[in-house]
C-alpha positions as CSV (number, residue, x, y, z in Angstrom):
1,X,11.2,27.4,26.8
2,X,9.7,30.4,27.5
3,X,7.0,32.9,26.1
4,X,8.0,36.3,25.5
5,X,6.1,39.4,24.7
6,X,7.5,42.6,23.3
7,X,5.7,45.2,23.5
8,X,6.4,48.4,21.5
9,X,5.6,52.2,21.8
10,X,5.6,52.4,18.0
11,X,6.9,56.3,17.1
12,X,10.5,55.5,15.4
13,X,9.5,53.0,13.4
14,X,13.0,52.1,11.8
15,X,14.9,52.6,15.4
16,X,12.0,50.3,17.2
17,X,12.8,47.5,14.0
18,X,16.4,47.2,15.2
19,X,15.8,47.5,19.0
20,X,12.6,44.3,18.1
21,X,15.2,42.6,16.0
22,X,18.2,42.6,18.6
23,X,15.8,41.7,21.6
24,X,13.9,39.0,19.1
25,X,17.2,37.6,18.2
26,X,18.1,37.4,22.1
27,X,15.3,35.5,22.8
28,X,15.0,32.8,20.0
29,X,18.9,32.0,20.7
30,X,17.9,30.7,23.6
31,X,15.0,29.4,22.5
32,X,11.5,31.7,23.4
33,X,8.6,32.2,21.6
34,X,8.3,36.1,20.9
35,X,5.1,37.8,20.3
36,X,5.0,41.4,19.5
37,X,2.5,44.0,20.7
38,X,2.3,47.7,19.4
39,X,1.0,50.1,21.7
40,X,0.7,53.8,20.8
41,X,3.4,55.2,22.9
42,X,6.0,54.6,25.7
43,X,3.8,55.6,28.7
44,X,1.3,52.8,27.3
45,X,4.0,50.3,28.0
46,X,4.0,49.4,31.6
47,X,0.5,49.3,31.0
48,X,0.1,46.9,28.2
49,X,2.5,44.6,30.3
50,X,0.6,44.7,33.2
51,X,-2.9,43.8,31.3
52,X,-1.0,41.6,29.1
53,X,0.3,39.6,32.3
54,X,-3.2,39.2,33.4
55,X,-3.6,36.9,30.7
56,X,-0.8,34.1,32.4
57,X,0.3,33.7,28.6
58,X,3.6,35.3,29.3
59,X,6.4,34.4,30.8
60,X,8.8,37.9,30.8
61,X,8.3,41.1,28.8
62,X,11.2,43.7,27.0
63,X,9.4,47.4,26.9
64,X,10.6,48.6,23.4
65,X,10.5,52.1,22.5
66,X,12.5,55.8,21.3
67,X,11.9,58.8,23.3
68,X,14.1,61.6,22.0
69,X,14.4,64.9,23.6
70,X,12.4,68.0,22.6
71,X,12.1,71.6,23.1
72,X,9.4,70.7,26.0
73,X,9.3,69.0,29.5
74,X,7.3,66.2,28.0
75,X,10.5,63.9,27.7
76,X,11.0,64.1,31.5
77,X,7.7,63.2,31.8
78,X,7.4,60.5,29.0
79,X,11.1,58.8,30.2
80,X,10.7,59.2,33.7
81,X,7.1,57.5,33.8
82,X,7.7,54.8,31.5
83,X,10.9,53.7,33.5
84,X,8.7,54.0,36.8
85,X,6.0,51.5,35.8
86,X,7.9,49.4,34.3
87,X,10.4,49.5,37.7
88,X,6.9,49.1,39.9
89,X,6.2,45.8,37.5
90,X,9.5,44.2,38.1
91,X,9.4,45.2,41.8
92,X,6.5,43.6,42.1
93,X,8.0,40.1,40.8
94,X,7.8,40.5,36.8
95,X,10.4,39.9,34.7
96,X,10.9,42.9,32.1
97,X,13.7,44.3,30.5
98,X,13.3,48.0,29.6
99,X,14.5,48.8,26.1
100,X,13.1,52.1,26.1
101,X,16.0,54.6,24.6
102,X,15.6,58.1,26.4
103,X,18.1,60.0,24.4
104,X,19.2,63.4,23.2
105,X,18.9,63.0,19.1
106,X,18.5,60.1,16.8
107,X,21.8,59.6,15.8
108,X,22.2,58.1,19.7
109,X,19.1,56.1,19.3
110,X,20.9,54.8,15.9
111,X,24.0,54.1,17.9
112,X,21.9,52.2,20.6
113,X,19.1,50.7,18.6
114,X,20.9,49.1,16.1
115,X,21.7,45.0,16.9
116,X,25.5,45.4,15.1
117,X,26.3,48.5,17.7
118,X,25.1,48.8,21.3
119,X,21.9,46.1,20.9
120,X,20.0,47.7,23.9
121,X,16.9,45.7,22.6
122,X,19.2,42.5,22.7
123,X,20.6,43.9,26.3
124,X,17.0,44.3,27.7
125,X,15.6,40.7,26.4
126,X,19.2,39.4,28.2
127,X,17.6,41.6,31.3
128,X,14.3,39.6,31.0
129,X,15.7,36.3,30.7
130,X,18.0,36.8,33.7
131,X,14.9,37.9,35.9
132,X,13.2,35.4,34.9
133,X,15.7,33.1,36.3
134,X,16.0,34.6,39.0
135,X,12.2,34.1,39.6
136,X,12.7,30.3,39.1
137,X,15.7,30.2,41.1
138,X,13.9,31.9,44.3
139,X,10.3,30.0,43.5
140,X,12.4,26.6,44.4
């Protein structure tokens, strides 16, 4: 067994509930503790991860959030940047699946959020767990 941590750029709060639930439900089949963190938004998640992990309490991480497209550049920034830490984390050995949805409305974050269609929070925990072992398969 293993100890998860979820950590969630709370801003959709009904889309995140589905995306925690599918990637919660991911985990605990196999049998993981979860704990959840809240963090204000998706370019404070490769953050929290990386000060959570400090902590040796945690054994993988699933980044949990919704961007949606807007009338600015900020969603390149916010998408792009999230993605990049969390991709300098796991290149650095960490086991995280990103769940962050970067889409174009929320009737596609519905469509991806939601455990009974596309289960991306379910799809990044399954992303987690398989890093993590692969960690344990190249640590032997």
């Amino acid at each position: 067994m293993a100890r998860f941590l979820i950590v969630e750029a709370r801003f959709y709060d009904r889309l995140n509930d589905m995306l925690i639930a599918g990637a919660r439900a991911a985990l605990e089949a196999k049998g993981h503790e979860v704990e959840v963190l809240t963090v204000p938004g998706a370019l404070e998640v490769p953050g929290a991860i990386a000060l959570a992990s400090e902590s040796d309490q945690y054994d993988g991480y699933v980044g949990i959030g919704v961007v949606i497209r807007g009338e600015t550049y900020h969603f390149e920034i916010v998408a792009g940047e999230s993605a990049r830490g969390i991709m300098a984390l796991t290149m650095d050995g960490m086991a995280i699946g990103n769940g962050i949805l970067t889409v174009e409305n929320e009737d596609q974050a519905l469509v991806r959020a939601d455990p009974e269609q596309k289960d991306k929070g379910g799809e990044a925990a399954q992303a987690a767990m398989a890093l993590l072992d692969l960690q344990g398969k190249f640590a032997a």
